[in-house]
C-alpha positions, 0 to 999 in steps of 0.5 A: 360896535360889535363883540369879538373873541373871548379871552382868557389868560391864566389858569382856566375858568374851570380850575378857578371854580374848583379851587374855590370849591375844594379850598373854600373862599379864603384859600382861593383868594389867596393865589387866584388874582388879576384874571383878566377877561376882554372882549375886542372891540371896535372904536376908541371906547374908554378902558376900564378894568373892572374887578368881579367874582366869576363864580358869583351868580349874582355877577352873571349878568356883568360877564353877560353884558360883554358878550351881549355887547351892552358895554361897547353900545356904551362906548366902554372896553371892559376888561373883567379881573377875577380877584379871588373870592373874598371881597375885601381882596377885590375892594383892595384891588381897586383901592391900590389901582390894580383894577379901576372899579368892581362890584362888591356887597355893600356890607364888604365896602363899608367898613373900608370905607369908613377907615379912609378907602379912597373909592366911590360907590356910583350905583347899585345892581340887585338886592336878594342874594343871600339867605338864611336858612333852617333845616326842617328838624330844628323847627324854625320859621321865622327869625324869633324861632332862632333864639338859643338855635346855632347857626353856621356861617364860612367866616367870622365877618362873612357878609351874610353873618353881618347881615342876618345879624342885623336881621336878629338885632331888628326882631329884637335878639341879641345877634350875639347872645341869643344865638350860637353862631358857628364857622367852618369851611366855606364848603363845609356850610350846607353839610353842617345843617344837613347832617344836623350838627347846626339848626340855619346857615346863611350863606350867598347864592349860588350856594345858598340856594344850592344847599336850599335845594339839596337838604330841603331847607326852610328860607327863613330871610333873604336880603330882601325881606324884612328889614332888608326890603327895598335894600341894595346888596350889590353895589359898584365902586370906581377908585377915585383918581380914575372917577377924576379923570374918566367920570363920562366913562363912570356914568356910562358904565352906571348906565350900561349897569343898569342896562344889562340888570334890567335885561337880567329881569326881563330874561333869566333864562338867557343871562343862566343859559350863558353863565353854566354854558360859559363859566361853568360853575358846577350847578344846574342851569334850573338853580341858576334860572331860578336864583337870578328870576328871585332877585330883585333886579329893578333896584338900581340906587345913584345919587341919593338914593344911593346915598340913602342905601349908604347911610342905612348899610352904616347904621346897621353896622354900627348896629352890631358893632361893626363900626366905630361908634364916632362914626356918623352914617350920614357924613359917611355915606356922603363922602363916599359915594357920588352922584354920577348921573347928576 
């Protein structure tokens, strides 16, 4: 099966990265939906509308795979929805059937999850992008030299605040009382730390990365050290009346996933050079080489493994109160994912 032409309806790829980066990721959700992306392509592969942020670095490696042909070698036509910045837009886009599946932070889907989101989380891509970082003024190092430190963040829940959260409480801070955290616009993040009105940041990749670079950070933790080694970040689910009907389909996009992470691994340069060339996402392709080559692209959890990630993603939520404390993470993670590869 081959690839054919590109295309693109709506407002450009360009004018979506600008928007998210003069706006800010809230406001960029609000009016940027439903951008589909297709490749034609031969035979009568399975469609499958599949929801992914096109300014995400960490979902290169998904675009990359149209146009390397990974998905149609696995009997899938894949149309890509861009569906705004925030993940909780995505998540929904799938759970009120606008798109069949998407790639989302397993942080952003648990809490839906639990409140009843008829989704099914099938497989995990990566583990790695994002970060918490210090400026070398404030003097912090470790996670335990942030005690009375501020750090600032793009929004009161953002996923890296959840995360890094976590990461205090399991060093043994109060995430809450023993530091200041702080909120300001999603572009705002790396200039708050640089003109030292904030002592860290945490934040995603590209930006976090970006802003690392840029004020000469300190990489205090990342989601895949400490508590988070060996952890998932990334995490595809597939709305569950469309799993019913298509689960060969939802097999071979776990493995066409797995396929094209690995490859990702193998060839940083190649998945950066497509992404800046392509999507253009206003940051050098040296950064975007480098952000893709740190992360851990081999951890690819189905079934229970998958399950496992689930359940560990839950109780640590539930960690800094995240989640209802009824809430039980192992029933959790059973009953929202599935073992597609059985």
């Amino acid at each position: 099966m081959t690839t054919g032409r590109k295309t693109i309806s709506g407002i450009s790829r360009r004018g979506v990265l600008r928007a998210a980066g003069a706006l800010g990721v809230g406001a960029a959700a609000v009016g940027l939906l439903a951008r589909p992306t297709s490749y034609a392509i031969a035979g009568n592969a399975t469609k499958v509308r599949l929801s992914w942020t096109e300014f995400a670095a960490c979902h290169s490696p998904i675009a990359f795979a149209l146009s390397k042909g990974i998905y149609a070698k696995h009997d899938l036509d894949i149309d890509l929805y861009y569906q705004g910045a925030s993940g909780q837009t995505l998540i929904q886009s799938i759970a009120t059937n606008k798109t069949d599946a998407g790639a989302g932070l397993l942080y952003d889907w648990v809490k839906p999850l639990e409140q009843g989101l008829d989704v099914k989380l099938f497989v995990g891509s990566h583990g790695g992008c994002t970060r918490l970082l210090a400026s070398k003024a404030s003097g912090v190092t470790t996670l335990e030299g942030l005690k009375g430190k501020t750090i600032v963040s793009y929004d009161v829940a953002s996923p890296p605040k959840h995360s890094f959260q976590v990461a205090l409480a399991k060093a043994g801070l109060d995430p809450n009382n023993d530091v200041n955290w702080t909120n300001v616009p999603f572009d705002l993040v790396g200039e708050t730390v640089g003109k030292g009105q904030a002592d860290a940041l945490a934040h995603l990749d590209p930006w976090a990365y970006a802003h690392k670079k840029k004020f000469d950070l300190v990489e205090v933790a990342n989601t895949q050290t400490g508590a988070f080694e060996g952890a998932v970040c990334c995490v595809l689910g597939v709305n569950s009346a469309f799993l019913d009907a298509n689960k060969d389909a939802i097999r071979r996009l776990a493995e066409a996933d797995i396929e094209i992470h690995e490859y990702a691994a193998a060839h940083p340069d190649e998945v950066a050079k497509w992404f800046v060339d392509n999507l253009n996402p206003g940051f050098p392709f040296e950064n975007i080489r480098d952000e893709i080559a740190s992360w851990v692209l081999h951890n690819h959890p189905v079934g229970k493994d998958l399950q496992g990630q689930v359940k560990n993603a839950a109780a640590d939520l539930a960690l800094i109160k995240v989640l209802d404390p009824t809430t039980d993470p192992a029933e959790l993670a059973q009953r929202v994912t599935v073992d597609i590869l059985a």
